[in-house]
BALOBA-1460 file (C-alpha; in Angstrom, 3 decimals):
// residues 326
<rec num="1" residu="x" x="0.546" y="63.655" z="-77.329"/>
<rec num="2" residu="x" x="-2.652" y="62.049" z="-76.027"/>
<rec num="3" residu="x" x="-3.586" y="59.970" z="-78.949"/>
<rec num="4" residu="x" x="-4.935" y="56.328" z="-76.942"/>
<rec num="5" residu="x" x="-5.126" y="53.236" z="-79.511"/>
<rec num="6" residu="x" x="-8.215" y="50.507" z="-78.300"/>
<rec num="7" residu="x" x="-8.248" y="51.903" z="-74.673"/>
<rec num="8" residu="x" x="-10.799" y="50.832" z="-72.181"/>
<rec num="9" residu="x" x="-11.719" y="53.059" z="-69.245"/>
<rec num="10" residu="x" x="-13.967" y="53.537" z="-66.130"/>
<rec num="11" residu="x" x="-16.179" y="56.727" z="-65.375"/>
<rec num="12" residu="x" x="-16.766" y="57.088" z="-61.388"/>
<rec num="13" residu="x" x="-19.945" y="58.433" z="-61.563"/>
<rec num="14" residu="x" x="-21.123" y="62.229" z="-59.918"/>
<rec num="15" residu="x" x="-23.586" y="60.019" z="-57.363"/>
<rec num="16" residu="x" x="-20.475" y="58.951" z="-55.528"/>
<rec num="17" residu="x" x="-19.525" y="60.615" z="-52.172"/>
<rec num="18" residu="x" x="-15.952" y="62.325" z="-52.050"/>
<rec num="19" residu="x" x="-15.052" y="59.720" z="-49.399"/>
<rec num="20" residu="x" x="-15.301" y="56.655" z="-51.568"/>
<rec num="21" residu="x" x="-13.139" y="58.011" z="-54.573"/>
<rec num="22" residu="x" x="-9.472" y="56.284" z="-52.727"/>
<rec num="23" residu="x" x="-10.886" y="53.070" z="-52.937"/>
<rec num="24" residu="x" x="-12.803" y="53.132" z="-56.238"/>
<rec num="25" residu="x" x="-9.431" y="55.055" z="-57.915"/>
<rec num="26" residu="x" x="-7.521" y="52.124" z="-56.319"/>
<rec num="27" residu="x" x="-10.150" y="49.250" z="-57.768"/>
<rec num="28" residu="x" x="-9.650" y="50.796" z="-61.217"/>
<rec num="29" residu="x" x="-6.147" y="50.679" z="-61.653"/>
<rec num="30" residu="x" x="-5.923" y="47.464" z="-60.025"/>
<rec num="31" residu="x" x="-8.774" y="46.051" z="-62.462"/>
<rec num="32" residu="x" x="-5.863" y="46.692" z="-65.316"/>
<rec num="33" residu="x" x="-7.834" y="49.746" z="-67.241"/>
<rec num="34" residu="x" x="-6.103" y="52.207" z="-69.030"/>
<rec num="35" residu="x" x="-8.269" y="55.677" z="-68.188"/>
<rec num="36" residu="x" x="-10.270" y="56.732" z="-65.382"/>
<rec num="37" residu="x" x="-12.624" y="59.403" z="-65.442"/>
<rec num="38" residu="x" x="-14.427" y="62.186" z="-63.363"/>
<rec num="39" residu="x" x="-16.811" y="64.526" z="-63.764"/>
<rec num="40" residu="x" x="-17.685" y="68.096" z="-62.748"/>
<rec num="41" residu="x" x="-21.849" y="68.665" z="-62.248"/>
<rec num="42" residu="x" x="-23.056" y="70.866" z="-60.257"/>
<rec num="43" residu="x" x="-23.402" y="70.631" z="-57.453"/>
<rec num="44" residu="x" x="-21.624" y="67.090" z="-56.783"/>
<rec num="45" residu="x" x="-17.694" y="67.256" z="-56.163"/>
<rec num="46" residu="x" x="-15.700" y="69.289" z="-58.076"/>
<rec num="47" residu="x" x="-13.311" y="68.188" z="-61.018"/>
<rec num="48" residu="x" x="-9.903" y="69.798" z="-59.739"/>
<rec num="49" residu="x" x="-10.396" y="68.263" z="-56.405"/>
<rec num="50" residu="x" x="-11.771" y="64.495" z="-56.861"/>
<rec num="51" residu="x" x="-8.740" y="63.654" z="-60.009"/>
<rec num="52" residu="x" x="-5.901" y="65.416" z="-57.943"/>
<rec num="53" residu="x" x="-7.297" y="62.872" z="-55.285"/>
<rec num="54" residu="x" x="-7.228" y="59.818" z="-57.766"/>
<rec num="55" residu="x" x="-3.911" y="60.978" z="-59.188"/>
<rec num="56" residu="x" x="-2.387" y="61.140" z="-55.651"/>
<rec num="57" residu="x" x="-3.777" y="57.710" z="-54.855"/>
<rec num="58" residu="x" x="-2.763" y="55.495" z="-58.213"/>
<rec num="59" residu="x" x="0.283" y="55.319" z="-59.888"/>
<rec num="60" residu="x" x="-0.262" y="54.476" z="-63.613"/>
<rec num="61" residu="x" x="-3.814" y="54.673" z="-64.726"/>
<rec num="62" residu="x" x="-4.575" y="58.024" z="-66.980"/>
<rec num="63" residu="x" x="-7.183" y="60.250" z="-64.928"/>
<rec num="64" residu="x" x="-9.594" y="62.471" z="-67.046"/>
<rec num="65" residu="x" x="-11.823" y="65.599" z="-66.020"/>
<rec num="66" residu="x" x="-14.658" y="65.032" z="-68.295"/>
<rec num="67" residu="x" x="-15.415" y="67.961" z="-67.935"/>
<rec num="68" residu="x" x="-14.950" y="71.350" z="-66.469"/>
<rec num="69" residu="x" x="-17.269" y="74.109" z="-67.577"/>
<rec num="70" residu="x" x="-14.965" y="76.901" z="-69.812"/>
<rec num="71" residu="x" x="-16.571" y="79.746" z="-67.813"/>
<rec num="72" residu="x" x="-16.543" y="78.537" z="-64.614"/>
<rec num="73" residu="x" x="-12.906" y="79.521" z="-64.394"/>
<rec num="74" residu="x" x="-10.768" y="82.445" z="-65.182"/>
<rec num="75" residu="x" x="-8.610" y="80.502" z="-68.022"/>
<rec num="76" residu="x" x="-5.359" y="81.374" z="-66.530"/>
<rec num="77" residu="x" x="-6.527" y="79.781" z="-62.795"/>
<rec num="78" residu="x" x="-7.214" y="76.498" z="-64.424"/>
<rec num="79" residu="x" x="-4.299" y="76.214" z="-66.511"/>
<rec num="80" residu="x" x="-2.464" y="76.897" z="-63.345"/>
<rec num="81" residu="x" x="-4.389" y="73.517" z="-61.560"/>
<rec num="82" residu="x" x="-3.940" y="72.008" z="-64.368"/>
<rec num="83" residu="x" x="0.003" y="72.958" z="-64.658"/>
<rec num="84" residu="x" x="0.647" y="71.638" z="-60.916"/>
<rec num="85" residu="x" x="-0.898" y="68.140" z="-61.434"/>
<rec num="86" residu="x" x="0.435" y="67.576" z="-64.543"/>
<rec num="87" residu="x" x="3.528" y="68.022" z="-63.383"/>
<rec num="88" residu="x" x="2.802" y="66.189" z="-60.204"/>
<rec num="89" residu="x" x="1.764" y="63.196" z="-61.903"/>
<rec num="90" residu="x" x="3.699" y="63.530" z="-65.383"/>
<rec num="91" residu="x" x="2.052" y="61.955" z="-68.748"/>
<rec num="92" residu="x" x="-1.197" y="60.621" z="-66.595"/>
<rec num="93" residu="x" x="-3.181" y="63.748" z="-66.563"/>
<rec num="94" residu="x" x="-6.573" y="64.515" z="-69.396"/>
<rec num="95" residu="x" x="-8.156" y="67.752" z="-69.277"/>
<rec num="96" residu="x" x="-11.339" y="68.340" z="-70.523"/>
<rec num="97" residu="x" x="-13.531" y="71.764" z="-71.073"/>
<rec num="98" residu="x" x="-17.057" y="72.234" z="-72.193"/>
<rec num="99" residu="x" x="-20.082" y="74.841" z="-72.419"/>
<rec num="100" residu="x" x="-21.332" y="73.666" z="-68.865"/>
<rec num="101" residu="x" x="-24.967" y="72.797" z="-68.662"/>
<rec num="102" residu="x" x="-26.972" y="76.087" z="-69.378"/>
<rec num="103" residu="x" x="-29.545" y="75.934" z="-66.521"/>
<rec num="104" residu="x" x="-26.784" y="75.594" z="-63.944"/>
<rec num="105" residu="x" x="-24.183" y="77.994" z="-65.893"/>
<rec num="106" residu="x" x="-27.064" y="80.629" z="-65.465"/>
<rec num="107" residu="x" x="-27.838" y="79.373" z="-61.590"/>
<rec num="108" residu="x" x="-24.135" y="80.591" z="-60.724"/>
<rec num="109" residu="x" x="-24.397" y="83.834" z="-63.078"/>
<rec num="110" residu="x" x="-21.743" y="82.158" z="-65.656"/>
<rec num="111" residu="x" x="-23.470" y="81.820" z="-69.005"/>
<rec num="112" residu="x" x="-21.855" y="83.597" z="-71.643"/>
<rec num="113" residu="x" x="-23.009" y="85.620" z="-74.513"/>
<rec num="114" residu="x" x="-21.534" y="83.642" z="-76.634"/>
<rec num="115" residu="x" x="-21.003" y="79.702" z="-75.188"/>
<rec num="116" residu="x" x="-18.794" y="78.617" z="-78.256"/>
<rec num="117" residu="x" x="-16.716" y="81.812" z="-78.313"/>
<rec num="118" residu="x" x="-15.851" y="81.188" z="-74.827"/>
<rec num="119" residu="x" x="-15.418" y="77.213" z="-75.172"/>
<rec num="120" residu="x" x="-12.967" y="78.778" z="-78.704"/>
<rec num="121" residu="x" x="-10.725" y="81.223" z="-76.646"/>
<rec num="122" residu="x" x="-10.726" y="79.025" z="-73.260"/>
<rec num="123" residu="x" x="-9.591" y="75.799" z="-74.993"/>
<rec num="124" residu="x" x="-6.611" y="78.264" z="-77.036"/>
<rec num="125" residu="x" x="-5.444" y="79.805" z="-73.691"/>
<rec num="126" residu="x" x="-5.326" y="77.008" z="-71.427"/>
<rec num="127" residu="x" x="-3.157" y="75.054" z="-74.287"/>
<rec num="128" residu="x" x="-0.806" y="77.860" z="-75.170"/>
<rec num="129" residu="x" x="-0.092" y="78.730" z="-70.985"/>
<rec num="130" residu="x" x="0.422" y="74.810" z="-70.691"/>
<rec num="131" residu="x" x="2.761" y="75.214" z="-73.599"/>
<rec num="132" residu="x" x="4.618" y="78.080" z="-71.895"/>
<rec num="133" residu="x" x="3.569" y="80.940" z="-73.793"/>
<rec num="134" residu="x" x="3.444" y="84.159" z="-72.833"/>
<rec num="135" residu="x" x="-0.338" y="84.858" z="-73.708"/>
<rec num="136" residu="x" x="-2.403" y="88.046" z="-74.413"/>
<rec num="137" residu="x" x="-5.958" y="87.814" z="-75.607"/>
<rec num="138" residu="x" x="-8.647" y="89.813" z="-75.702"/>
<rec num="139" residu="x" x="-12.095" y="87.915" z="-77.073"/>
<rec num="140" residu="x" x="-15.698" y="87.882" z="-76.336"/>
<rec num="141" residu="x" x="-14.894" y="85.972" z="-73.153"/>
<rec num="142" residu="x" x="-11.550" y="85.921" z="-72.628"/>
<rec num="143" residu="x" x="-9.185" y="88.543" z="-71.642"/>
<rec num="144" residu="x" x="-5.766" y="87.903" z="-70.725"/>
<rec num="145" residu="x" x="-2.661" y="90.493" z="-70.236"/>
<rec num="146" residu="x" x="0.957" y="89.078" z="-71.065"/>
<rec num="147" residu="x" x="-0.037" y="86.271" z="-68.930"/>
<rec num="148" residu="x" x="2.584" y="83.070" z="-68.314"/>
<rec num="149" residu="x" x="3.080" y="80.260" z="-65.551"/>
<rec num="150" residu="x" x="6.402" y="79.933" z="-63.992"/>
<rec num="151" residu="x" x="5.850" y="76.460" z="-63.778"/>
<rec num="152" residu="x" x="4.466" y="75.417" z="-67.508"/>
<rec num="153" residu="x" x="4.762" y="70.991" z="-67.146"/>
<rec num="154" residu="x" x="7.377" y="69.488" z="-68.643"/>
<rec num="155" residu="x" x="4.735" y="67.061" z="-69.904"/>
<rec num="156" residu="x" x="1.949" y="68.960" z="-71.393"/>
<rec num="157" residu="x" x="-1.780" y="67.629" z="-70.694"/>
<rec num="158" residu="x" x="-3.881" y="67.158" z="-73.611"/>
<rec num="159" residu="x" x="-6.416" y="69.149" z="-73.623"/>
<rec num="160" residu="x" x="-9.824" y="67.790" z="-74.635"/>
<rec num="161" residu="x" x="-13.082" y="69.327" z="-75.470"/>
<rec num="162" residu="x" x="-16.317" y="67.728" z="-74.197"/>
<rec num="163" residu="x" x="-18.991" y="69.060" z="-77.095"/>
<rec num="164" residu="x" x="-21.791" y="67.095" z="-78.923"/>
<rec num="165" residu="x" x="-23.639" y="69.697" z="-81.601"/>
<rec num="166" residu="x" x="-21.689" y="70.598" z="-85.487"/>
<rec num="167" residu="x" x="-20.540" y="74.042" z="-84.602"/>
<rec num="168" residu="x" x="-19.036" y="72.438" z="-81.634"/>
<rec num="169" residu="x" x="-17.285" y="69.610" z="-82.799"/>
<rec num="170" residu="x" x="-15.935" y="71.827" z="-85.385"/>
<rec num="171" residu="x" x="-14.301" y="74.449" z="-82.542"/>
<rec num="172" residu="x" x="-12.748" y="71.116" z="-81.027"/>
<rec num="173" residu="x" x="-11.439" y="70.126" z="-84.024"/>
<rec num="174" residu="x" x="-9.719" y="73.256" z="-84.309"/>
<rec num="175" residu="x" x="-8.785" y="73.762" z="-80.483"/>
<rec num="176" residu="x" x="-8.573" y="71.242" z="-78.467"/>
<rec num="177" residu="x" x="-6.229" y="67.718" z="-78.645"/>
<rec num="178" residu="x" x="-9.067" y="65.540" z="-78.858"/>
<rec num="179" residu="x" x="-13.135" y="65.422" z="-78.140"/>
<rec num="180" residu="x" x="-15.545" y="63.451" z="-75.502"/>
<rec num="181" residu="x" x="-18.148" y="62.545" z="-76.697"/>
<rec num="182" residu="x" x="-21.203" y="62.363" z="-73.470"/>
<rec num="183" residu="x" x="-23.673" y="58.998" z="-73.011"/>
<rec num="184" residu="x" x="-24.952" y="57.225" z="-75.497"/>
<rec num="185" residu="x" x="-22.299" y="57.581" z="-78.502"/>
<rec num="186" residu="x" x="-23.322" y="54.969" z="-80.509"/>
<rec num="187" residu="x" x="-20.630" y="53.937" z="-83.752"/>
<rec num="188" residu="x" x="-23.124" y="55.752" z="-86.112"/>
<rec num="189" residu="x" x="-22.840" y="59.514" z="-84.060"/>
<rec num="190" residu="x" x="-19.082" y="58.851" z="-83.897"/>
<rec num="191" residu="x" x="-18.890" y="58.624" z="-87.536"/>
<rec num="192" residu="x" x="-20.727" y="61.839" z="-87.481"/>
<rec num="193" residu="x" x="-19.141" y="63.729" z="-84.527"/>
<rec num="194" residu="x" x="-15.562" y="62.909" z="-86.653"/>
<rec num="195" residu="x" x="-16.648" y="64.009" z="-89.739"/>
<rec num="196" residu="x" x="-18.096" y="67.081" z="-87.703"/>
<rec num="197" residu="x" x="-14.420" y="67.767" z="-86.345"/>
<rec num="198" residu="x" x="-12.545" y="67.569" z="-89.292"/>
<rec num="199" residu="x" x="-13.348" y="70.793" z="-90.704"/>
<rec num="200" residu="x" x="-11.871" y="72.190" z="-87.552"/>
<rec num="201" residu="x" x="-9.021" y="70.005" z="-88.046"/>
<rec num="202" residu="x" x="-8.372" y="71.758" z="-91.594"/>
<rec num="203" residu="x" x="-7.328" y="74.995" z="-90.064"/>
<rec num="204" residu="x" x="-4.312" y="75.992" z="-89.624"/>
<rec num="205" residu="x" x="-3.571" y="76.189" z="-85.888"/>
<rec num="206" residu="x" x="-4.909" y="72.840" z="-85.317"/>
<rec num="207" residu="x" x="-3.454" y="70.421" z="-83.480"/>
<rec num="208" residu="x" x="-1.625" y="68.192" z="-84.887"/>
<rec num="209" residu="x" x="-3.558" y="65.363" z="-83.275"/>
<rec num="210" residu="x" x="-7.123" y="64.806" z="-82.069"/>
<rec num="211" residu="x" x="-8.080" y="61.748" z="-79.685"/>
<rec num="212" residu="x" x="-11.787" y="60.744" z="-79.930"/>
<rec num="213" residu="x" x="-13.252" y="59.839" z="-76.254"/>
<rec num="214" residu="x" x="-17.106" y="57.741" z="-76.045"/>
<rec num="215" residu="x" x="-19.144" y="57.521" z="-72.795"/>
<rec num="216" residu="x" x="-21.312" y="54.278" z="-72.870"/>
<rec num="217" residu="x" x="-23.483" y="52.698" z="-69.822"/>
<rec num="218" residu="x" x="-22.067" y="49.892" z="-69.159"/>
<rec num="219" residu="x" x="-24.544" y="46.344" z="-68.112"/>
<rec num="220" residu="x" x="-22.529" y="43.180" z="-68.290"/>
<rec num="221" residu="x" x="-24.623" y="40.304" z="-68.696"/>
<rec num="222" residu="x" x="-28.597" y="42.135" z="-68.523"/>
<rec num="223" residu="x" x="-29.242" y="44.495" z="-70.494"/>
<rec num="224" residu="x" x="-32.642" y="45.122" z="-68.868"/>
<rec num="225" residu="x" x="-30.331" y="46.916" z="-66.095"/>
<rec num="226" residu="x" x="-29.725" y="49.555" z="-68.388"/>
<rec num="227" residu="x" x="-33.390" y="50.285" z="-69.765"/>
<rec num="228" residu="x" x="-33.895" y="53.241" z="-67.246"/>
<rec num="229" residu="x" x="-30.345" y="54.764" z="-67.112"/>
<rec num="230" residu="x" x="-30.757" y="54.943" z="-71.176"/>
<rec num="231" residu="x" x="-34.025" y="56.458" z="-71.229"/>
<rec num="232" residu="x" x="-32.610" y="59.192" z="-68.711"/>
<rec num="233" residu="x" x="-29.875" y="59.569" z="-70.895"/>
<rec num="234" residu="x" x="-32.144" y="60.617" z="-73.596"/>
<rec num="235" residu="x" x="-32.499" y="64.556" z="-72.755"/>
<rec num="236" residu="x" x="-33.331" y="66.935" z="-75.659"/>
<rec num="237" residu="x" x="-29.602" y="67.648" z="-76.260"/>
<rec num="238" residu="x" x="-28.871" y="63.590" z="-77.020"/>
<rec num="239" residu="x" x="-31.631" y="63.902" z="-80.339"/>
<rec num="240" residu="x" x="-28.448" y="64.742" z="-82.612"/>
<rec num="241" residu="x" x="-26.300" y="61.600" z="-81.211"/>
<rec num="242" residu="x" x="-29.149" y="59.171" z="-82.235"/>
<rec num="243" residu="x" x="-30.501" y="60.638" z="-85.754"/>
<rec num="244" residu="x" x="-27.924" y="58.378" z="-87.492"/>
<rec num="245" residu="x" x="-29.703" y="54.849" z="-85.898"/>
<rec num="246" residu="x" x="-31.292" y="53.045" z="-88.428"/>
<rec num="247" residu="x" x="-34.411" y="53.445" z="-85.556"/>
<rec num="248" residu="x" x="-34.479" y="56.931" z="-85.017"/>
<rec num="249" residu="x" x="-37.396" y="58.478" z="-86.461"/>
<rec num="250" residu="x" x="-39.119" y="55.519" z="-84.367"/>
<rec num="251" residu="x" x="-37.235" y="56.490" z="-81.176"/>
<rec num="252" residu="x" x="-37.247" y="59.963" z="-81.435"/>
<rec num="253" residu="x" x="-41.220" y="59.629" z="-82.025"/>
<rec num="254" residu="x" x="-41.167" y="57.526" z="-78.514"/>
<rec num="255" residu="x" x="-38.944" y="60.643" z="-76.441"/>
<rec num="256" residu="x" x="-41.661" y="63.243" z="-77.765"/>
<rec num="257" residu="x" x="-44.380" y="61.077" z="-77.047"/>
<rec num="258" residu="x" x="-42.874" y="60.351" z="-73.287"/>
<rec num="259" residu="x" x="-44.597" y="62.426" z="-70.491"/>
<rec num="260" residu="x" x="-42.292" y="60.400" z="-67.742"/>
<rec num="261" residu="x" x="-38.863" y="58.562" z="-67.765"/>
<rec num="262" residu="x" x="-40.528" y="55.565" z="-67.322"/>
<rec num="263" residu="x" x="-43.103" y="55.592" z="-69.735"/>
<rec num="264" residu="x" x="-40.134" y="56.038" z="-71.994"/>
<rec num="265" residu="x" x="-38.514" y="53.022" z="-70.430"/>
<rec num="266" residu="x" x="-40.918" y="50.931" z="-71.101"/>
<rec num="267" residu="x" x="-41.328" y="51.425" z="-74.619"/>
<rec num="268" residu="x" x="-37.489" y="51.456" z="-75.067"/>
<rec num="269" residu="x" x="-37.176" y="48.005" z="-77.560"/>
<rec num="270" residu="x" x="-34.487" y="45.455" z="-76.263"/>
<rec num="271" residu="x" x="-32.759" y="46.098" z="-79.794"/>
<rec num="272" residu="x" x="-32.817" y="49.869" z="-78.951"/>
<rec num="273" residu="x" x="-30.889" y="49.378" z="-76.078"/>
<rec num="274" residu="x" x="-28.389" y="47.073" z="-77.285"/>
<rec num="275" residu="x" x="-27.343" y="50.182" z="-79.440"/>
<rec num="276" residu="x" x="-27.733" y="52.617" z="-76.596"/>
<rec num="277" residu="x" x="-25.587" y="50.626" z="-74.268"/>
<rec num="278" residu="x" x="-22.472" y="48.073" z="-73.203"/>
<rec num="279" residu="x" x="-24.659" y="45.170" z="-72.566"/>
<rec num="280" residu="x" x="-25.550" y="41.997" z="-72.570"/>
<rec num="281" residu="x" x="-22.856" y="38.629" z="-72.780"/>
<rec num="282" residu="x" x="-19.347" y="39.534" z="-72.309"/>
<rec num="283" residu="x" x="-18.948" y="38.548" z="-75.589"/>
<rec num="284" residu="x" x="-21.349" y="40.859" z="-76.865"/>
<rec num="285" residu="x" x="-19.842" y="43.925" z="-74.813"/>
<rec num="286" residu="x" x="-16.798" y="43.430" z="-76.561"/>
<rec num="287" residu="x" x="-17.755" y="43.262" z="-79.537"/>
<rec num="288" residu="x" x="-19.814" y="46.790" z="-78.988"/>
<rec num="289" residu="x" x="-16.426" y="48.189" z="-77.816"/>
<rec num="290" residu="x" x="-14.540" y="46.790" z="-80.807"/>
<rec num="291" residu="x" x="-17.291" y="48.665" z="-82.809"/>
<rec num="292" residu="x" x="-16.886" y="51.880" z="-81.264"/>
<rec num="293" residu="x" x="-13.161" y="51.396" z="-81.585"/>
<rec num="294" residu="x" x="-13.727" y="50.919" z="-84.972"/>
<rec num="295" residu="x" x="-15.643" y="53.848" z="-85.868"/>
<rec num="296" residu="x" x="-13.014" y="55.873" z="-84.766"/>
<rec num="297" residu="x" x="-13.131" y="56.126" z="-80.853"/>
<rec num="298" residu="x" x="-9.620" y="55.927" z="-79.570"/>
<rec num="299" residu="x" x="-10.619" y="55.689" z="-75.893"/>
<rec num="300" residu="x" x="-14.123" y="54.022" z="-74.901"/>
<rec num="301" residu="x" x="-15.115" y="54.959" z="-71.572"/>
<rec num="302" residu="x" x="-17.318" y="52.154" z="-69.739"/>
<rec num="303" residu="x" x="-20.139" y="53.848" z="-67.412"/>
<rec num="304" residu="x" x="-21.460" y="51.991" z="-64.273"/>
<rec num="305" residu="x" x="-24.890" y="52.222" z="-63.179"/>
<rec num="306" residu="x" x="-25.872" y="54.993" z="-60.694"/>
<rec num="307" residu="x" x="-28.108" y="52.880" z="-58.906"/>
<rec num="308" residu="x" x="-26.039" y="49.943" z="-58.892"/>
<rec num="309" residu="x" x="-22.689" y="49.517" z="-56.584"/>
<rec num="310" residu="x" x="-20.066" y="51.406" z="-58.342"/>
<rec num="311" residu="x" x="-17.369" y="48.699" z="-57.118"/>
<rec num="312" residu="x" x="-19.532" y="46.076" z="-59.504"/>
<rec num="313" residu="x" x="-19.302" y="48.355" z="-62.385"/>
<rec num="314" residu="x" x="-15.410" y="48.953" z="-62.124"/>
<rec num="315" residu="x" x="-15.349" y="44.903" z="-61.787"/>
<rec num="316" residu="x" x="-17.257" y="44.223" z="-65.072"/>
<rec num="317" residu="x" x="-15.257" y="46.861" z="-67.000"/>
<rec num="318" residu="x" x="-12.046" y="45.368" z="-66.390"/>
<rec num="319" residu="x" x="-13.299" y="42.062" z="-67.268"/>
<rec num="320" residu="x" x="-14.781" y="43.865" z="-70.495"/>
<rec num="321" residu="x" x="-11.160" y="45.172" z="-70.666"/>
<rec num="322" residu="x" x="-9.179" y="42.062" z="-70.227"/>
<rec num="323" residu="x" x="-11.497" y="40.436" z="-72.474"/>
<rec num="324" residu="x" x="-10.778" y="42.730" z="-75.466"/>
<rec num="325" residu="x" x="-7.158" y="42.404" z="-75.079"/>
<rec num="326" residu="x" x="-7.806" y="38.209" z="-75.215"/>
């Protein structure tokens, strides 16, 4: 079971064409990290594709999807893609699901009537097919018939759930092996996105264990780099992961106030962004990672820039990395 102890990983960024993901898959592993992960946006590469490619391509570093949207697939279709690389590349595979961003899950005719029924019932089908069960369900969203893969992995992906809001952390808690938790996750949200998933974690068909999973941006040495990426980060759907800063009455006062991402920028405070990012000394990135890994996240996932070279933010990650482990 997926359950990572102080692990440091890389996220290669959507902004990066399909063509560069050998080389930056390569730089990872060779940088001595323990996870690297890849996202599915739309309309940038897709998930299946770009970490079968990083798999193929590495050798020992863990590759997550962080994440595919639940109703973008038929359930059974992804736990077969799932199925075949995991058993392609045994015990180096993550899987991640979530509710897909709304405005795009409605510009391809996806959204559900009910996003957390179908985040529920996806999460509990994909893990019972990659189990090897023989699975029939018929929920709000999804409706399988005696359904099972002739080739189940002999080592079973965990299956993660990439959620942010209460009654979401709670269905993770209660399906899926772990949670990611998107840019910024601060110590203080993932004290509160835990105890969010432990009521989930008191039912009875819970897993038996759940791996916690923090996206930070990532500026070694400046944390002026970050000031913009941050404020972008800060979309409506962030308020809930920064109401437990002792600042964020004042900052959430400063995102209302905001007519542009840069007049939120600018009024970001340097002591804002220290707690909204991996910055500053190497010294004082570790310690922000030994924070996080002492709140509870099991796996903190380092984010490079998008407008800087992604080769420079693999680089300062591992030195983060190597740091951490003295």
């Amino acid at each position: 079971m997926y359950a990572p102890q102080s692990s440091v990983g890389v996220r290669i960024n959507r902004e990066q064409p399909p063509a560069r993901l050998r080389d930056l898959a390569r730089q990872a592993e060779d940088a001595g990290l323990d996870e690297l992960w890849l996202v599915e946006d739309c309309f940038w590469a897709a998930g299946i594709a770009t970490v079968a490619t990083a798999l193929a391509v590495t050798s020992t570093i863990k590759v997550g999807i962080g994440v595919l949207p639940a109703v973008a697939r038929n359930p059974a279709i992804a736990a077969m893609e799932i199925a075949a690389l995991a058993e392609l590349h045994p015990g180096r595979l993550i899987a991640g699901f979530g509710h897909g961003v709304p405005s795009w899950m409605r510009q391809i005719g996806a959204y559900p009537a009910s996003p957390l029924a179908a985040l529920e019932e996806t999460l509990v089908a994909v893990r019972r097919l990659l189990a090897g069960d023989r699975v029939s369900l018929q929920g709000r969203h999804v409706d399988l018939d005696d359904v099972e893969l002739v080739f189940p992995p002999a080592s079973v992906p965990p299956v993660l759930a990439g959620v942010r809001r209460p009654k979401s952390l709670a269905v993770a808690g209660a399906a899926a092996d772990g949670t990611i938790l998107a840019e910024p996750s601060p110590p203080e949200y993932v004290r509160t996105a835990l105890a969010g998933i432990e009521p989930g974690r008191a039912t009875a068909d819970a897993p038996a264990h759940h791996a916690l999973v923090t996206y930070n941006w990532l500026a070694l040495g400046d944390r002026e780099r970050a000031r913009r990426t941050v404020a972008e980060s800060l979309t409506p759907g962030a308020r809930v992961q920064v109401e437990g800063l002792p600042f964020a009455e004042e900052l959430l006062k400063l995102v209302d106030a905001a007519s542009t991402v840069d007049e939120l920028a600018a009024g970001l405070r340097p002591e804002w962004i220290d707690q909204l990012a991996i910055c500053g000394s190497l010294d004082e990135c570790v310690a922000s990672v030994r924070a996080l890994h002492t709140a509870g996240s099991g796996s903190v996932v380092l984010l490079p820039l998008p407008e800087e070279p992604p080769e420079q933010g693999i680089e300062d990650a591992g030195h983060v990395a190597a740091a951490l482990r003295g």
